[in-house]
DRENNU-798413 format. One record per residue: residue number from 0; x negated, y, z of N, C-alpha, C in turn. Coordinates in steps of 0.1 Angstrom, whole numbers, always signed. Layout:
<sites>
NUM/X/Y/Z/X/Y/Z/X/Y/Z
...
</sites>
This chain:
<sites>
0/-417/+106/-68/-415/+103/-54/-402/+109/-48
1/-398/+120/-54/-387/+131/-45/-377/+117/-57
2/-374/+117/-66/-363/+108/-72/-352/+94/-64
3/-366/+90/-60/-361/+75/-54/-348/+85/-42
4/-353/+90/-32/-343/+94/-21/-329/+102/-30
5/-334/+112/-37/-323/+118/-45/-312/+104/-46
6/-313/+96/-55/-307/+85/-61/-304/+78/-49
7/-306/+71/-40/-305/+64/-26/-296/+69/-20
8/-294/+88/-16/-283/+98/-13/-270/+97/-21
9/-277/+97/-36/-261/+95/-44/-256/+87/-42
10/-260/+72/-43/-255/+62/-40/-247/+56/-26
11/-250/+70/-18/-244/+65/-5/-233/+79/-7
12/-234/+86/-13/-220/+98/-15/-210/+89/-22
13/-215/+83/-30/-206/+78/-39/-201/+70/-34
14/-205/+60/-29/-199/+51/-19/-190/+54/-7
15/-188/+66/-1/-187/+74/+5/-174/+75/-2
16/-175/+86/-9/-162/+88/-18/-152/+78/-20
17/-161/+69/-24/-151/+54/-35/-142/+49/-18
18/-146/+53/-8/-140/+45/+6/-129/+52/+12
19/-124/+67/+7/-116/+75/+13/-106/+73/+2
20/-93/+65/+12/-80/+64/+2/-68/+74/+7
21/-62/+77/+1/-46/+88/+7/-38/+84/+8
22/-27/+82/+19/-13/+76/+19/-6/+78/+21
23/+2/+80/+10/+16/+92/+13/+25/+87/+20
24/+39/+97/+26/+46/+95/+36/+53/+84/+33
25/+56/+78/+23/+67/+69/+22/+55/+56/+15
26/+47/+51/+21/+39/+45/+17/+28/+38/+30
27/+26/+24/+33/+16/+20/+41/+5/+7/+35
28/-6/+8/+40/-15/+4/+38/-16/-10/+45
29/-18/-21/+35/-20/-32/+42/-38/-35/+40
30/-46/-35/+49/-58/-38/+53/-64/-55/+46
31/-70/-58/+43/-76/-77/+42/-92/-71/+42
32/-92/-79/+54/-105/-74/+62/-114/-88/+59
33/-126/-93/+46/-125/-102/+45/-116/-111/+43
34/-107/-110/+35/-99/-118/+32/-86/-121/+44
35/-89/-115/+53/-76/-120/+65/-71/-104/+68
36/-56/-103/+71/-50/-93/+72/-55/-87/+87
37/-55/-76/+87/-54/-67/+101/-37/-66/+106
38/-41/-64/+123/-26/-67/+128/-21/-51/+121
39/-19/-44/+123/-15/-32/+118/-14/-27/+104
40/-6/-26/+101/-7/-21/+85/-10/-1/+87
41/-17/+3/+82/-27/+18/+82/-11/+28/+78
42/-12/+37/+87/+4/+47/+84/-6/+61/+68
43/+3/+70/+67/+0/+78/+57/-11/+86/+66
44/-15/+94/+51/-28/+101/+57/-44/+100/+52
45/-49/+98/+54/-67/+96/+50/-72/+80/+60
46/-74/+72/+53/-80/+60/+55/-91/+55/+48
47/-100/+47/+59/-115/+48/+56/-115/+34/+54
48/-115/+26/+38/-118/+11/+34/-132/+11/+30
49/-138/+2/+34/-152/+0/+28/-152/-8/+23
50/-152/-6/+5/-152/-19/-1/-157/-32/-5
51/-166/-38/-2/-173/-47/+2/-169/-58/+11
52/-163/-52/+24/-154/-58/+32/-143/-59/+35
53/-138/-44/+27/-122/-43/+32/-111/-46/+16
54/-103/-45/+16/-93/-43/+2/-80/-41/+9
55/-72/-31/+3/-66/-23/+5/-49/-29/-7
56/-40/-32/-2/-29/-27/-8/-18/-17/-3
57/-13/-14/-13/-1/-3/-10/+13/-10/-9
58/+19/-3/-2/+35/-9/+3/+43/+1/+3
59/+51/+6/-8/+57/+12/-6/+73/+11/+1
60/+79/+22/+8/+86/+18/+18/+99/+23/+10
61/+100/+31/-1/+112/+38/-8/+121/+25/-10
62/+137/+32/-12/+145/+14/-18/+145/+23/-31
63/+146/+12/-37/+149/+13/-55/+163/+7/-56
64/+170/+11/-64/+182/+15/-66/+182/+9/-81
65/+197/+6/-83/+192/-7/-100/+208/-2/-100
66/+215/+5/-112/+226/+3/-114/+232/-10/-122
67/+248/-20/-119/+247/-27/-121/+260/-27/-127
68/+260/-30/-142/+275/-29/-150/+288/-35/-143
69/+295/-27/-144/+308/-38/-139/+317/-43/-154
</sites>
């Protein structure tokens, strides 16, 4: 009987866990909330996606640099 709740708790930590992403300073988060973008793209920091409904890409903001023979 004590098992079922144990296991019901994990599965909501873990879930929990799996929803907390990090975003570093030179880096923003684009949101698809159901499949349609949010007006705001998420700044650096700790952001809360629930995966089921949310998906998450990264954007990073660095330029890359390509040297080019002359």
């Amino acid at each position: 009987m004590l098992t079922l709740p144990v296991i019901v708790i994990g599965f909501i930590v873990l879930y929990l866990a799996n929803s907390i992403k990090v975003l570093r300073e030179y880096e923003r988060g684009v949101i698809f909330r159901l499949g349609r973008v949010l007006k705001k793209p998420k700044g650096p920091g700790l952001i809360f996606v629930f995966p089921p409904i949310d998906r998450m890409v990264r954007v990073s903001l660095r330029i890359i640099v390509m040297d080019i023979p002359p």
